[in-house]
C-alpha positions as CSV (number, residue, x, y, z in Angstrom):
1,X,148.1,210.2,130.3
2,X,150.5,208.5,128.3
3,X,154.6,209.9,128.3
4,X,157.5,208.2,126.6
5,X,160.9,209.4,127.0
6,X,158.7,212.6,128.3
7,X,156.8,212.8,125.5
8,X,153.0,213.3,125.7
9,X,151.5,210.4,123.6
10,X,148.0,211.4,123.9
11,X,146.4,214.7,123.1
12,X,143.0,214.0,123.4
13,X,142.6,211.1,125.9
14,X,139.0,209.6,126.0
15,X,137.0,209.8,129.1
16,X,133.9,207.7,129.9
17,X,132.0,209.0,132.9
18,X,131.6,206.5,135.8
19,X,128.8,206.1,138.4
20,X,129.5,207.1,142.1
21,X,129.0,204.0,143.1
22,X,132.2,203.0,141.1
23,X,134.0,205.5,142.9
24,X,133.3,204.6,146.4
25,X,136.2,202.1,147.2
26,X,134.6,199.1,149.7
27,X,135.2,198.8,153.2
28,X,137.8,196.2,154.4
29,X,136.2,193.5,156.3
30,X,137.7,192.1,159.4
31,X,139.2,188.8,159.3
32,X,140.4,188.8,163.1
33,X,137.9,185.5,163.8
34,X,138.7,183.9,160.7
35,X,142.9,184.3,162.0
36,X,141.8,182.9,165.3
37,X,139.8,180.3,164.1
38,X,142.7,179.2,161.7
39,X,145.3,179.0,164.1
40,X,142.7,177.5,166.5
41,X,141.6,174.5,164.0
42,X,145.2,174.3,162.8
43,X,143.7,175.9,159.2
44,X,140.9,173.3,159.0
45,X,138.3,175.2,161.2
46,X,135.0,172.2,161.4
47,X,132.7,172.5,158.6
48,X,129.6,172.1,160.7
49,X,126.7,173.9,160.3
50,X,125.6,176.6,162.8
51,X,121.8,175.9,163.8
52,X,119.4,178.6,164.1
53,X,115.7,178.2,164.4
54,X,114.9,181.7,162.8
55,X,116.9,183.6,160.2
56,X,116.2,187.6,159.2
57,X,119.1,187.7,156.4
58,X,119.5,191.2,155.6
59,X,120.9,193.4,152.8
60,X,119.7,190.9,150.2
61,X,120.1,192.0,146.4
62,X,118.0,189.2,144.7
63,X,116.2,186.8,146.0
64,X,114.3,183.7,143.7
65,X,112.1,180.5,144.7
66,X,111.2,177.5,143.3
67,X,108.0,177.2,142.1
68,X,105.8,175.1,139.4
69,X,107.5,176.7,136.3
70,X,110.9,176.7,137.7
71,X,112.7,179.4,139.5
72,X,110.7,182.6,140.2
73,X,112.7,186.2,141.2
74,X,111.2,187.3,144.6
75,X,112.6,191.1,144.2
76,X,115.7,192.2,142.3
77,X,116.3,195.5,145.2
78,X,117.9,195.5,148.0
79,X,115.7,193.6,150.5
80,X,114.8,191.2,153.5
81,X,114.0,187.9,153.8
82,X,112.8,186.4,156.8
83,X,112.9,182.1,157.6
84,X,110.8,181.0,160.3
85,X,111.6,177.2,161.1
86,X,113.7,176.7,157.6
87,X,110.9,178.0,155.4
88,X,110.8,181.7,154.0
89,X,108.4,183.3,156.1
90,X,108.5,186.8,154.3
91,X,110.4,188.5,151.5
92,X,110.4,191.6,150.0
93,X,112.4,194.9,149.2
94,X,113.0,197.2,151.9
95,X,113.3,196.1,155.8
96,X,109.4,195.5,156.2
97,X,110.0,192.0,156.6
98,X,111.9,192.6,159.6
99,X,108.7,193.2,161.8
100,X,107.8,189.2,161.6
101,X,111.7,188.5,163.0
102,X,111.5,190.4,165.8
103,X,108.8,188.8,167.4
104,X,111.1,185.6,167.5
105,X,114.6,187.4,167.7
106,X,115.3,185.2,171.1
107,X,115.8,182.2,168.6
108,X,116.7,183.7,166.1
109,X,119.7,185.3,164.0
110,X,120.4,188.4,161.9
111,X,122.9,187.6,158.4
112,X,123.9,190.6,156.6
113,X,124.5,189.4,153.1
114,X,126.3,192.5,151.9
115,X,124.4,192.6,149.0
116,X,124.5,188.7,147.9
117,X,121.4,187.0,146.8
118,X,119.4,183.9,147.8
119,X,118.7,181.5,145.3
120,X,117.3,177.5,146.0
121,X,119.9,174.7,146.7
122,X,122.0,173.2,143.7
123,X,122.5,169.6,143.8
124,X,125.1,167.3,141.9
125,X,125.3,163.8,141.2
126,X,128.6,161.7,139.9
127,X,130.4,158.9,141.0
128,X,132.7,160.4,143.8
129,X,129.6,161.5,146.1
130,X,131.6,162.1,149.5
131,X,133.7,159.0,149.3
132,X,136.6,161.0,148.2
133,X,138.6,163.1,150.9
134,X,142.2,163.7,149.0
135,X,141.5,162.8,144.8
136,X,144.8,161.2,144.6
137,X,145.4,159.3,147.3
138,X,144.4,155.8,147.0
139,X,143.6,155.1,150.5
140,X,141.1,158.4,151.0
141,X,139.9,156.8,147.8
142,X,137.4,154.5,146.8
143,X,139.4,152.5,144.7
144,X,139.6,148.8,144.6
145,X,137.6,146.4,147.5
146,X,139.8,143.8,147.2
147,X,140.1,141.0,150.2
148,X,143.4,141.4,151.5
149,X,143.6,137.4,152.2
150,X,142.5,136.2,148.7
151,X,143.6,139.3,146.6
152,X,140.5,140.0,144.7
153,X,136.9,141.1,145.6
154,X,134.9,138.9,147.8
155,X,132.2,136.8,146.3
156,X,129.9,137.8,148.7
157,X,129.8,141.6,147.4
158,X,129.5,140.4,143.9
159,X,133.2,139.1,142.7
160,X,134.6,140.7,140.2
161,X,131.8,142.2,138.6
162,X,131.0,144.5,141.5
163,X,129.5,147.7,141.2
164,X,130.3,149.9,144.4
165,X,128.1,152.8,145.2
166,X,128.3,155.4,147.0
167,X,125.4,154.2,149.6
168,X,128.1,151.0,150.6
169,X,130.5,153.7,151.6
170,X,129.6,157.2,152.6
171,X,131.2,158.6,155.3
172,X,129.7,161.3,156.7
173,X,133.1,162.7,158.9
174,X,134.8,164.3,155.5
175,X,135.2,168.1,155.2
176,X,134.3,166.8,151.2
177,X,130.5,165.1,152.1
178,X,130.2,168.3,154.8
């Protein structure tokens, strides 16, 4: 309701009805490893992968693969899906999945998704492909090659005319190429 100076200002307010589900508020997570981490790793905790030979990733809204005519929707309920040695071993709605995990589980880990979705990589291309940590600061950069002792770019990696790509200078330590 709406009161000015203690006024009502609606009579006849308009009410839509909402779904339980919009009701339900959602539960806090707990961010105690991600404080300890971040103090631990000074706020930069390493961006390495964890590796896991078999993955059950649970609680998994929508799930899509590629296939010959593009990107196909596995289920759009939740659902399981299973990865035995980095390729998708099972996936369907429900937890049926689950059976083919457990007979590896010693290798294996459990991700609950909290109802997020699975979907195939995305790549991108451009010209700053991991050789840029900090954007603008020239030396994380990879700005000019020039030879310190002649003041140009060295003959031998094409003069002047030099086209640098990203192959001459990845560096694979950057959070950026991680």
């Amino acid at each position: 309701m709406v009161y000015i100076d203690g006024i009502q200002q609606q009579y006849t307010p308009h009410k839509t009805a909402r779904p339980a589900a919009f009701q339900k508020l959602p539960t806090t997570p707990n961010f105690d490893q991600e404080a300890a981490d971040a103090v631990k790793y000074d706020g930069l905790p390493p961006l390495k992968s964890r590796k896991a030979k078999h993955v059950a990733f649970v609680n998994v809204t929508t799930a899509y693969i590629k296939s010959m005519d593009g990107v196909t929707k596995l289920f759009d309920q939740p659902g399981t899906v299973v990865a035995l040695n980095g390729k998708i071993a099972c996936a369907s709605a429900g937890s049926s999945c689950l059976s083919a995990f457990r007979q590896e589980e010693e290798e294996g880990e459990v991700v609950d998704l909290g109802g997020g979705s699975i979907m195939p990589g995305l790549t991108s291309f451009g010209s700053q492909l991991g050789l840029t940590e900090i954007q603008f600061e020239p030396s994380t950069n990879d700005g000019n090659i020039n030879d310190p002792l002649i003041g140009r770019v060295p003959p031998i990696v094409g003069g002047d005319l030099a086209v640098i790509r990203a192959v001459d200078g990845l560096s694979f330590g950057g959070r950026n190429a991680l």
